[in-house]
C-alpha positions, 0 to 999 in steps of 0.5 A, spaced: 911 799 867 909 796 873 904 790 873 897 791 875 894 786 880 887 785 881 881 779 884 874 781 880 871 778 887 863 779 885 861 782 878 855 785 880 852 788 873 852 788 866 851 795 864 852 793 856 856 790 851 860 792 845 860 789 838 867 786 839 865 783 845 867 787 850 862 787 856 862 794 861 861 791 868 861 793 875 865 789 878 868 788 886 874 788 885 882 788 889 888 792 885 894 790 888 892 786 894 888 792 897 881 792 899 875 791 895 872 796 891 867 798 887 869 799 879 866 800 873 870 799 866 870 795 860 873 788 860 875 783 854 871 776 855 875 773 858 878 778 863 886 779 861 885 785 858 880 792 861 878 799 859 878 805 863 874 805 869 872 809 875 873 806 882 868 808 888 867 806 896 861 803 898 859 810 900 861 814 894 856 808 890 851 809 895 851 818 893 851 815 886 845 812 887 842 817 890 843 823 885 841 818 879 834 816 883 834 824 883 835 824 876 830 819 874 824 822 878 826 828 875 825 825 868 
């Protein structure tokens, strides 16, 4: 399996952590050199090891944001 690259460029949030210490982050992060993109995933405390995650362009997030402010008027 080829090696995965990647520059967490700015952590944006904490959204919560594990009992193991494990933090799910959204991240601006590079894969492979490419441009920046938006990505949500669980991390190791010191970032060697990492989760799943999703990865959205700046527009995906902004519709994101937009059906979750739907869903919290809703509530």
């Amino acid at each position: 399996m080829a090696e995965i690259k990647f520059d967490i460029v700015e952590t944006i949030a904490i959204l919560s952590e594990g009992s193991k210490g494990w933090k799910k982050e959204l991240n601006l992060i590079s894969w492979n050199g490419r441009d920046p993109v938006y990505d949500i995933r669980d991390w190791s405390e010191d970032h060697k090891k990492m989760g799943k995650g999703s990865t959205y362009t700046l527009h995906e997030l902004q519709v994101l944001k937009d059906g979750l402010l739907k869903l919290a008027n809703l509530e």
